[in-house]
N, C-alpha and C positions, 0 to 999 in steps of 0.2 A: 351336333346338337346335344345339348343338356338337359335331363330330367333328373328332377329332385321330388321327392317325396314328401312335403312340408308336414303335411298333416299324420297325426297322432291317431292311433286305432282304426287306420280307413285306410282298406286296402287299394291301392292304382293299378292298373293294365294299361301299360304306354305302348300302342301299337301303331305303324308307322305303314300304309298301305301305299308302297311307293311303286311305280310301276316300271322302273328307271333304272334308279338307285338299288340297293342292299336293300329288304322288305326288313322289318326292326318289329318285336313281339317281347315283352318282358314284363314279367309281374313286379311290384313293389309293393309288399306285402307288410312293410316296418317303415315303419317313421325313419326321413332320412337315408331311406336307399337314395341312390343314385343309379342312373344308367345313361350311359354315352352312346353315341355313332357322329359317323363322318358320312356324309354327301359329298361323294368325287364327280360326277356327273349332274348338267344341268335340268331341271326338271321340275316344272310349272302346273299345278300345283300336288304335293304332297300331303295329302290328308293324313293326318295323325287324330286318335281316339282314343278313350281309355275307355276298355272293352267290361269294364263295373259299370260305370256311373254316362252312361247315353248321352247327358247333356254336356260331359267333357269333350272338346273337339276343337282342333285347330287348322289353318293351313300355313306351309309352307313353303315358299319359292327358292330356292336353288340356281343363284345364278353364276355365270363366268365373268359379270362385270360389277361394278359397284353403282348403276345404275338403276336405282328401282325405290318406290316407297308404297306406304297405304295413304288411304284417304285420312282426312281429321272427321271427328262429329259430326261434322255438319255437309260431310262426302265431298269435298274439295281435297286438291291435294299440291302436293309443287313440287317438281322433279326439276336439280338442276343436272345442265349436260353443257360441257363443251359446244361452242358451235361447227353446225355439221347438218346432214339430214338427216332424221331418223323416224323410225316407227315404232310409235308410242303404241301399248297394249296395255289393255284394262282389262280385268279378272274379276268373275262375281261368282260367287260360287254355286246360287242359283242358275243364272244367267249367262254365265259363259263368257265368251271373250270379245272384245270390240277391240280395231286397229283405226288409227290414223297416221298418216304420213306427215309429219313436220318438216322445216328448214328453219334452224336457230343459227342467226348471224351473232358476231362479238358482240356480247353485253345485252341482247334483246331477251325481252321476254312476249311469251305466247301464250294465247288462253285457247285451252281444248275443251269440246265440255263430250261427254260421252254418257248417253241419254240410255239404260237398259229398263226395256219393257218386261212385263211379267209374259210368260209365253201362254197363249191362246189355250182353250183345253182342247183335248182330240176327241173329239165327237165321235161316237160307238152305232 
């Protein structure tokens, strides 16, 4: 992974809270730092933050295959695969994670829809 510094006079804290992988903490304190790592190990999801500015924040997934995308706008998405069976997982960062199982013959496609509710509150 790559971090760049774009902005002028504002300082970044790229901090990487992996639980997996190598944990990553680095100030960029100038316009135009850089700071690098490598993810050698698979691992679903990796919240990164910059520990200035609260509303900086990203996730990132870490896989061993080139199977995988996010949603568009309007929360649809299209995963292509080989035909095969597999188990499709959906990731929300509130909400946590939803599986289904597929079977993709040559050439077909499949519509999966994965429905995540807001969780209930816990009554005190």
């Amino acid at each position: 992974m790559r971090a760049l510094n774009y902005a002028a006079y504002t300082e970044h804290n790229i901090h990487i809270w992996s639980m997996i992988n190598m944990p990553f903490n680095v100030g960029q304190p100038v316009q135009n730092m850089e700071a690098t790592t490598t993810f050698d190990k698979p691992e679903i999801p990796v919240p990164i933050r910059c520990d200035v500015h609260k509303w900086m924040n990203a996730f990132v997934g870490v896989f061993t295959h080139p199977f995988h995308t996010v949603t568009h706008e309007e929360g649809t998405f299209e995963l292509k695969v080989p035909p095969g069976k597999y188990e499709i997982a959906a990731w929300q960062e509130k909400f946590g994670e939803q599986t289904q199982t597929v079977e993709i013959a040559d050439h077909e496609k499949k519509d999966l829809v994965f429905t995540f509710k807001e969780a209930e509150p816990i009554e005190e």
